[in-house]
C-alpha positions as CSV (number, residue, x, y, z in Angstrom):
1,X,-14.2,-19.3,-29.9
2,X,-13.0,-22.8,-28.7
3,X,-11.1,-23.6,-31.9
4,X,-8.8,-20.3,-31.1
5,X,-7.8,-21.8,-28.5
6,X,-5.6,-24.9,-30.0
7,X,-3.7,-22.3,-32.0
8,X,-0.6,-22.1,-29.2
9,X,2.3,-20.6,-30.7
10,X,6.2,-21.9,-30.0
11,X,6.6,-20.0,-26.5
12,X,3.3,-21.7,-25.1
13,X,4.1,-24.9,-26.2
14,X,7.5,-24.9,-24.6
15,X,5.8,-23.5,-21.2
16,X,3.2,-26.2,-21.4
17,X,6.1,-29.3,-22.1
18,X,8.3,-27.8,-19.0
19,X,4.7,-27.8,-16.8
20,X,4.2,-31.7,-17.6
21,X,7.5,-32.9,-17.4
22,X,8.2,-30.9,-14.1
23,X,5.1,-32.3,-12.7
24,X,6.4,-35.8,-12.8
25,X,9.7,-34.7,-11.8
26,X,8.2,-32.9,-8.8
27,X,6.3,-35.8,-7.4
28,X,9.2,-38.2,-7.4
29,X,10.7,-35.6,-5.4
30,X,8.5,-35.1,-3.2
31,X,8.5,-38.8,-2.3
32,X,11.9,-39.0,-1.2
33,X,14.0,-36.9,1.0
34,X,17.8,-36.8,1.0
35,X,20.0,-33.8,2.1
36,X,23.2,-32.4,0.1
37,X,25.5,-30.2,1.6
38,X,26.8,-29.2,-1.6
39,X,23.1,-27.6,-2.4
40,X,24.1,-25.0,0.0
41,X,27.4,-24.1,-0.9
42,X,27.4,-20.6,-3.3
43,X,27.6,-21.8,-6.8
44,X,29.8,-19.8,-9.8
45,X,26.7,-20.5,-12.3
46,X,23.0,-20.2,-10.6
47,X,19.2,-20.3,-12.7
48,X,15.7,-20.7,-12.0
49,X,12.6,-19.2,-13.0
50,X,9.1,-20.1,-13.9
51,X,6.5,-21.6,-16.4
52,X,3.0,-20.9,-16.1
53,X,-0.3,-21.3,-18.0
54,X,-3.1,-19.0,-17.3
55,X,-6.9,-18.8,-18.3
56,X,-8.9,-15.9,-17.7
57,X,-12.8,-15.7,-18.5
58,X,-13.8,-12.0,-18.3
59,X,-17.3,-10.6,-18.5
60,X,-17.3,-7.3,-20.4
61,X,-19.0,-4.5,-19.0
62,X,-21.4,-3.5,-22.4
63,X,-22.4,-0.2,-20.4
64,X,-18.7,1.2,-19.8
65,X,-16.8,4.0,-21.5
66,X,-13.8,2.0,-22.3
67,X,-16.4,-0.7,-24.0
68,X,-17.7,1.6,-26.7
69,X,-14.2,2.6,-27.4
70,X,-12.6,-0.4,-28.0
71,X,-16.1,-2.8,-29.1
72,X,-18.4,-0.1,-30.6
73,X,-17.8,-2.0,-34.0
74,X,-17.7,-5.5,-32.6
75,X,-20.2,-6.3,-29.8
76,X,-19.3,-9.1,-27.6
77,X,-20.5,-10.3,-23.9
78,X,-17.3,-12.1,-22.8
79,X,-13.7,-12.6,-23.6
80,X,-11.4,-15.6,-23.0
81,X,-8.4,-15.7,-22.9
82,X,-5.3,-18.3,-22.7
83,X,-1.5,-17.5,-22.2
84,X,2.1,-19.1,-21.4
85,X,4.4,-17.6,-19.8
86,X,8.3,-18.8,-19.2
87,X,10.1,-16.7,-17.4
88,X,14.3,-17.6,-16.8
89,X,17.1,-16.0,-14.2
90,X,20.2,-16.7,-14.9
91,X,23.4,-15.0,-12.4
92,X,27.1,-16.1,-13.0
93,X,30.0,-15.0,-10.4
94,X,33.6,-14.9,-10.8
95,X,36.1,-13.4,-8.9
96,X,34.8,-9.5,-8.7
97,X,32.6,-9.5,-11.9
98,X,29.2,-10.9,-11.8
99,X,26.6,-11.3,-14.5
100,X,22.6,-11.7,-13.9
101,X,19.9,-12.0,-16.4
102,X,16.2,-12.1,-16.7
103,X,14.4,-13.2,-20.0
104,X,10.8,-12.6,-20.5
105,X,8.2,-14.9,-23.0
106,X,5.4,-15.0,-22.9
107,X,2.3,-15.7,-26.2
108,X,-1.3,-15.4,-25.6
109,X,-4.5,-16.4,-27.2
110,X,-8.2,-14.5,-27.2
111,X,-11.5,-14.5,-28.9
112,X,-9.4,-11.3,-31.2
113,X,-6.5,-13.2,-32.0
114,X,-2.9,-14.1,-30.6
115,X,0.3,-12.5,-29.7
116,X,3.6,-13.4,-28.3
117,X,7.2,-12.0,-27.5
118,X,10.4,-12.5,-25.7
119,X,11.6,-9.7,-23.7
120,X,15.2,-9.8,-21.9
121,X,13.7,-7.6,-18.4
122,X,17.6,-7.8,-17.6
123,X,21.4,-8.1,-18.5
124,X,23.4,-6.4,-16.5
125,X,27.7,-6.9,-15.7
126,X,28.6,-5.6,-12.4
127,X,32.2,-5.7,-11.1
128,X,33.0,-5.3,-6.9
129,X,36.7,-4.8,-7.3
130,X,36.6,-3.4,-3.5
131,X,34.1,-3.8,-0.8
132,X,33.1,-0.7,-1.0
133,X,32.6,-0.1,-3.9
134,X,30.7,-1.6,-7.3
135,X,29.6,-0.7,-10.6
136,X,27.6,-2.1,-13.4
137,X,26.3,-1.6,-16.6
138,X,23.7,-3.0,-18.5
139,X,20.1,-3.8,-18.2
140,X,18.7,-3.8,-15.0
141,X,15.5,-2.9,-13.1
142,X,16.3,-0.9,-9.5
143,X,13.6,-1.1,-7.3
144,X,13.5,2.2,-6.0
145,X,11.0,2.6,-2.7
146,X,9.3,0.9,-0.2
147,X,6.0,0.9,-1.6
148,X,4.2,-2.3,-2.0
149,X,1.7,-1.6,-4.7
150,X,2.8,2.1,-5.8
151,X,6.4,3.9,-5.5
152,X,6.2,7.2,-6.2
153,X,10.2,7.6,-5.7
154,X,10.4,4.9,-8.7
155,X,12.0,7.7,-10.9
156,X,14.0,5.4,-13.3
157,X,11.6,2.1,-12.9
158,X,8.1,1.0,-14.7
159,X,5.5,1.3,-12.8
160,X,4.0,-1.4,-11.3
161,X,0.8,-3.4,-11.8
162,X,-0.7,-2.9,-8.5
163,X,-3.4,-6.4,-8.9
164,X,0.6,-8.4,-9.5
165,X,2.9,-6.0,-7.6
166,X,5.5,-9.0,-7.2
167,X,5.7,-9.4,-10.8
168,X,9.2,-9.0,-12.1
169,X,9.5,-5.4,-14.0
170,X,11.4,-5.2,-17.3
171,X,14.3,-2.4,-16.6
172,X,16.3,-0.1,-18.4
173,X,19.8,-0.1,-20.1
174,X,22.0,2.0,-17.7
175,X,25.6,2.7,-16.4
176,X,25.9,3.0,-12.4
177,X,28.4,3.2,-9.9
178,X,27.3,2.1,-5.9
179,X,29.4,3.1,-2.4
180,X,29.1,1.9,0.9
181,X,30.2,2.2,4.1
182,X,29.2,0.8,7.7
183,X,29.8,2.6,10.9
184,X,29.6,1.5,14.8
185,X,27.3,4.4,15.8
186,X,23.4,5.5,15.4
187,X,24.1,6.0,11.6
188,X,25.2,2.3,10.7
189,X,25.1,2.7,7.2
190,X,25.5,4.9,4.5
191,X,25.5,3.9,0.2
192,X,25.2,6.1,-2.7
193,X,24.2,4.8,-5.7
194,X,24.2,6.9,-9.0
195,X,23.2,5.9,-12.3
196,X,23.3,7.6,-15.7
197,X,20.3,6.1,-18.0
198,X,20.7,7.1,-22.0
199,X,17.4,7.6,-24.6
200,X,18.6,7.6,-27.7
201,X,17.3,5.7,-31.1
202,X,17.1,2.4,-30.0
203,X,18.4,2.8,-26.6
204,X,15.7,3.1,-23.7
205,X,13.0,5.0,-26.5
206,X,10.2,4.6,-23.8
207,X,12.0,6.4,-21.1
208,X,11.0,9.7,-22.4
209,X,12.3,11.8,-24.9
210,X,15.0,11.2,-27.2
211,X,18.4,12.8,-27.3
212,X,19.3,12.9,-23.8
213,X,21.7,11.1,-21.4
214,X,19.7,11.4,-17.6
215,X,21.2,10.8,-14.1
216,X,19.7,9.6,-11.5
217,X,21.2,9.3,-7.6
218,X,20.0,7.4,-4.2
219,X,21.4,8.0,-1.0
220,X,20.3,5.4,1.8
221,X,21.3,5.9,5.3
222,X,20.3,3.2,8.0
223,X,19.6,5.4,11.0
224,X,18.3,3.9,14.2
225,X,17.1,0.8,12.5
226,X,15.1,3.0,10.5
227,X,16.1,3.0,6.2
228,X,15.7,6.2,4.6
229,X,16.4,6.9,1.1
230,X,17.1,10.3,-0.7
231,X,16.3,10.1,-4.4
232,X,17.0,12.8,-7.0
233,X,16.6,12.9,-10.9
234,X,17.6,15.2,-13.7
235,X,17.5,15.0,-17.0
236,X,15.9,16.2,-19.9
237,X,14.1,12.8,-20.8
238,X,11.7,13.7,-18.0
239,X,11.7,16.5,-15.9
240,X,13.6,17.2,-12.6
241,X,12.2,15.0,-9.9
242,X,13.1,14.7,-6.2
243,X,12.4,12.1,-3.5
244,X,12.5,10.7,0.2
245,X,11.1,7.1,1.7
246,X,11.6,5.4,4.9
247,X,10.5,2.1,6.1
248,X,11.1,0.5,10.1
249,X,10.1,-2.1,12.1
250,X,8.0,-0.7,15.0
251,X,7.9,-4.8,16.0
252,X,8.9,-7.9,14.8
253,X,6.0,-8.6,13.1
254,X,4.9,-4.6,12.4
255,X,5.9,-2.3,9.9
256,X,5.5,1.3,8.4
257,X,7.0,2.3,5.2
258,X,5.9,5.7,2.9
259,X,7.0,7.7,0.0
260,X,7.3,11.6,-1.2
261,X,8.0,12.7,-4.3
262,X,8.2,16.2,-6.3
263,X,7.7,15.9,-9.9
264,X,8.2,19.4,-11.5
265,X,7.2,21.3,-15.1
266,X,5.3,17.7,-16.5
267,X,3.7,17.7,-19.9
268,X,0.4,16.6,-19.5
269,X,-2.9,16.8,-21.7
270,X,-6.5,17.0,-20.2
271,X,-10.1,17.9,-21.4
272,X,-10.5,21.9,-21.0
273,X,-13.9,22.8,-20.2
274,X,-14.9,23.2,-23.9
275,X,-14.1,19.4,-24.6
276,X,-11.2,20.1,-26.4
277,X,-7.6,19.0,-25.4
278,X,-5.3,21.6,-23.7
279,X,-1.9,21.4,-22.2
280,X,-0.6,22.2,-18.7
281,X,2.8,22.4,-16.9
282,X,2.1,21.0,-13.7
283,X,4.6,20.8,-10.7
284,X,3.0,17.7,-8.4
285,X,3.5,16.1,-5.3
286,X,2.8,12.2,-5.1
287,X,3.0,10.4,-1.7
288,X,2.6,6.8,0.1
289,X,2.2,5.8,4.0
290,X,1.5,2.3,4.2
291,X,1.8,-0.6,7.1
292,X,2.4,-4.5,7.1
293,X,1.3,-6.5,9.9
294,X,1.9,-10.2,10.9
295,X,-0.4,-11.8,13.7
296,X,0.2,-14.9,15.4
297,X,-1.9,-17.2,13.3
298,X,-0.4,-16.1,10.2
299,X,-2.4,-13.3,8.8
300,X,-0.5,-10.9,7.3
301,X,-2.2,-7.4,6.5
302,X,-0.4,-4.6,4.0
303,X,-2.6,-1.2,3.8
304,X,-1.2,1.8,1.6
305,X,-2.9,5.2,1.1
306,X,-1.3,6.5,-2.3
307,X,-2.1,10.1,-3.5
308,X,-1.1,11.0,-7.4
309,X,-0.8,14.5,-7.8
310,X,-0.3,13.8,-11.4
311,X,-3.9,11.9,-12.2
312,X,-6.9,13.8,-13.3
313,X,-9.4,15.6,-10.9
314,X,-12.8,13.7,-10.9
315,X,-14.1,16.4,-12.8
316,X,-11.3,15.6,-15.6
317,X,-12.6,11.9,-15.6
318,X,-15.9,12.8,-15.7
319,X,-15.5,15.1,-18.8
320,X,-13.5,12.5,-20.4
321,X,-16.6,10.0,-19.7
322,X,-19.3,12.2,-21.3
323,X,-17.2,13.0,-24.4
324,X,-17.1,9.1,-25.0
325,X,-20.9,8.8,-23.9
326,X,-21.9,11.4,-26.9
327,X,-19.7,10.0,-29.2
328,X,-21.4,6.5,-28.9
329,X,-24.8,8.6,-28.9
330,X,-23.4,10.2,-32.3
331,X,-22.4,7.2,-33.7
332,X,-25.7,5.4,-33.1
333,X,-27.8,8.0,-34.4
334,X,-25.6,8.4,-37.4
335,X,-23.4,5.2,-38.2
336,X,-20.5,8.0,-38.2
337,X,-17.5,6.6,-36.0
338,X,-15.6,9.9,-36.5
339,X,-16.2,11.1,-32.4
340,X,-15.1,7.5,-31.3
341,X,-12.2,7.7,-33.1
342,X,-11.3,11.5,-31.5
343,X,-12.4,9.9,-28.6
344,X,-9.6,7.1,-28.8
345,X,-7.1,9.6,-29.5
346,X,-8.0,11.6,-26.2
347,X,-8.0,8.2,-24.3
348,X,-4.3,7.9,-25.4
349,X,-3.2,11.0,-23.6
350,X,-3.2,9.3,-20.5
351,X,-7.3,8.6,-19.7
352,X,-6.3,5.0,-20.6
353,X,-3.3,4.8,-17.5
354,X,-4.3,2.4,-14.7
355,X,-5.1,4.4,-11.5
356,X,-5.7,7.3,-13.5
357,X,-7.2,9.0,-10.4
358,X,-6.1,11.3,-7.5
359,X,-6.8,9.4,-4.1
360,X,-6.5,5.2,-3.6
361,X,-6.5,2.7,-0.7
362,X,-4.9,-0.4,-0.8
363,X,-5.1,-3.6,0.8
364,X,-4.3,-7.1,0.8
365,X,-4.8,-9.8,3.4
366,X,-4.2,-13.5,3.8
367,X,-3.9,-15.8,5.6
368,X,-1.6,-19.6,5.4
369,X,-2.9,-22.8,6.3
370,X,-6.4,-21.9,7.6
371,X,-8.1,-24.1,10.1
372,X,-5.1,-26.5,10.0
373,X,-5.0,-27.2,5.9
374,X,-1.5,-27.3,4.9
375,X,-0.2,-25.3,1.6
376,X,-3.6,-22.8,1.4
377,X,-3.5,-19.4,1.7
378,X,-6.8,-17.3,0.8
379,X,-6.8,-13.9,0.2
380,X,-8.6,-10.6,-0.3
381,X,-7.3,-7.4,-2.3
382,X,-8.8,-4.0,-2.5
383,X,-8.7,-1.0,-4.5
384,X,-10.5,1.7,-3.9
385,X,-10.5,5.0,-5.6
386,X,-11.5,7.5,-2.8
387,X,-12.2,10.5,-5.2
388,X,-15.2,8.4,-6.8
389,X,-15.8,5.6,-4.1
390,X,-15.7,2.8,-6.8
391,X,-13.8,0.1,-6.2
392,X,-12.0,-3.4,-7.3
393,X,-12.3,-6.5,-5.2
394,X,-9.7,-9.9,-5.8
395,X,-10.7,-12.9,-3.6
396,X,-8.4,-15.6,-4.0
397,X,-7.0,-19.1,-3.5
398,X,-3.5,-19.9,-3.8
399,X,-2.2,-23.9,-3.2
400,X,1.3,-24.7,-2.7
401,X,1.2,-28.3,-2.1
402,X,3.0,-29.7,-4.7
403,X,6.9,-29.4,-4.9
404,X,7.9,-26.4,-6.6
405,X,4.1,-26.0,-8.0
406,X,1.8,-22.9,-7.0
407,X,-2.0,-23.0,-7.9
408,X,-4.0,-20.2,-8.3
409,X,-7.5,-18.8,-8.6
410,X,-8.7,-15.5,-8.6
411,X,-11.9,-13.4,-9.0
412,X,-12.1,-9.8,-9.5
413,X,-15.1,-7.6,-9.5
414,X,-15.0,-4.1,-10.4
415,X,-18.0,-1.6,-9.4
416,X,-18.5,2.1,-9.3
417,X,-21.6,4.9,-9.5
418,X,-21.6,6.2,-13.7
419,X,-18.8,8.2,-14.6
420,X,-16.7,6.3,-11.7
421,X,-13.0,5.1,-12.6
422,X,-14.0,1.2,-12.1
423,X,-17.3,1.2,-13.5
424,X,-16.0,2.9,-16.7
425,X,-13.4,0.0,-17.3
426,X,-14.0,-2.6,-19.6
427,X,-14.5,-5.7,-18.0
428,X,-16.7,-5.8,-14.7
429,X,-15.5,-9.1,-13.5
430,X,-12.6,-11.5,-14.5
431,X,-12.2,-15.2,-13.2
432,X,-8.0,-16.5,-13.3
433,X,-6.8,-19.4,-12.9
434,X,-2.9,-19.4,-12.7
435,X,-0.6,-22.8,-12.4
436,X,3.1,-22.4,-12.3
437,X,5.9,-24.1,-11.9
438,X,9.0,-22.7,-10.1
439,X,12.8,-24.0,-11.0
């Protein structure tokens, strides 16, 4: 297990040589202090990013559906697990055109085996030839709703990861056009954006299906100090989706935000009640309310509610569970893995999606400098599938004390009643350790 561990591929070894050098670097810097006006002043050519190293220790759960799917043939109690990430932004301006980039790599290193790959997330020209008006082209991701762990109105982006929903997203290769205009009244603002998104071979293949050129549109208005988005797609890549969010500052330091969105005709495949799969044209409504507070000793508390009219019903799940429970029993009995294997088909229709539920509540809440110790922050996030009542809890620690450095360590424990969502997953804890460098 430990020898795996020295086999680091190119990408990992690059992310590890920034992380040294930068540490030395960093501390020299933070032992002198000097003040350059010319740091400030809007530079053509701009770049930063990120190198990190993370280890993860992760206790499988030997009793859980996803378990016998995935180790029925090669029993383990633990997995660990090392990876490198380096992550680089790069924006160049000049004169009404503007470029910005995003590249991706990251390589990886288990008790299975390794992986790496280098993803560009985005590449995208705009040009701003009046005020009012700019368009683009390229790769970009668009960051559609005010959601902090879910955004149902997220038509044309990935979803995110709701235990990293900072993470940077990759996007899609699309053409778009934005409009704005200000105003001295109750409406102050007003911008349309509208963006046409191509799947064809090769271009944007995971978007949906191939053959189609999409459009998407947003139409923001700043009313009242309150921002409201309009949302529409159409296209035959997915079906015809429509959507509305808002988010306003009650107080300085208190805000609501929340989603709607109408999905109509999706393709979706589920257990029928004879165990076999069927298909269904659903029309769904998925919605968001959430809050974000600040007090005056620095807690800050965000709370969605997030409701998924597209996820299974827990009596879905719960068929889903059994079939994989009997197929285990089968393949014990027998030493046939041909019901596992159907199994893992069935899984990839969906039963593998994260939040693959109906009903969740969200939370995260920390707190900086606790009791007077500079550059800590601890934390707590929650998950909690309300269909189900099982749950996932993330304690951590995060230091910033070091120039440009961020430390952190994380635990995560799942639990659930049998045939819950959490208790099913594979792994009932996981211990992280994350160190990055920022540049």
């Amino acid at each position: 297990m430990i020898k795996g561990f020295y086999r680091i591929s190119t990408v990992t070894l690059a992310a590890l040589y920034l992380l040294l050098f930068s540490l030395n670097r960093g501390s020299l810097a933070a032992e002198e202090f000097s003040f350059d006006v010319e740091e400030f002043e809007s530079k053509a050519f701009e770049w930063g990013g990120y190198a990190e190293i993370k280890l993860e220790h992760i206790d499988l759960n030997s009793e859980s559906t996803f378990y016998a799917l995935n180790f029925y043939n090669d029993p383990r109690g633990t997995i660990d697990r090392y990876s490198g990430t380096l992550q680089l932004d790069v924006g160049y301006k000049k004169g009404i055109g503007a470029f910005n980039g995003l590249l991706h790599a990251e390589a990886r290193h288990d008790d299975s085996g390794g992986s790496d790959a280098v993803d560009i997330y985005e590449a995208n020209l705009s040009l701003k030839p009046l005020p009012f008006f700019t368009t683009d082209l390229g790769k970009r991701t668009f960051r559609w709703g005010t959601g902090y762990a879910w955004n149902p109105v997220g038509f044309i982006d990935r979803p995110k990861d709701p235990d990293n929903p900072e993470e940077a997203l990759e996007g899609y290769i699309a053409a778009g056009v934005d409009l704005i205009k200000s105003f001295n009244r109750p409406l102050q603002t007003i911008a349309l954006t509208t963006v046409a998104i191509p799947v064809y071979e090769h271009v944007n293949e995971d978007f949906g299906e191939s053959g189609y050129m999409n459009v998407a549109a947003k139409l923001y208005l700043l009313y009242r100090d309150t921002d409201i988005d309009l949302v529409l797609f159409s296209g035959n890549s997915r079906s015809l989706r429509y959507g509305v969010d808002f988010s306003r500052n009650l107080t300085t330091n208190f805000e609501i935000h929340g989603e709607y969105a109408y999905l109509t005709d999706l393709k979706q495949k589920y257990l029928g009640p004879s165990g076999v799969l069927e298909g269904r044209d659903p029309s769904v409504g998925k919605y968001l309310f959430g809050l974000r507070y600040l007090t005056e000793n620095d807690i800050t508390t965000i709370i969605e509610y997030y409701h998924n009219g597209a996820g299974f019903s827990p009596e879905e799940l719960t068929a889903f569970y059994q079939l994989v429970e009997d197929a285990d029993a089968h393949l014990t009995d027998t030493g046939s893995d041909h019901l596992i294997q159907n199994a893992k088909t069935v899984s990839g229709k969906g039963y593998n999606s994260p939040n693959l539920g109906r009903n969740y509540l969200y939370s995260k809440i920390n707190q900086k400098d606790p009791f007077d110790i500079l550059y800590l922050t601890p934390g707590l996030i929650t998950i909690v599938n309300l269909d189900d009542r099982s749950y996932s809890i993330s304690p951590e620690i995060l230091y910033t004390g070091f120039t440009n450095w961020e430390l952190r360590l994380r635990y995560t424990f799942l639990n659930g009643g049998t045939f819950t969502e959490f208790a099913e997953k594979l792994n009932k804890n996981k211990l992280e350790l994350r160190l990055r460098y920022h540049f």
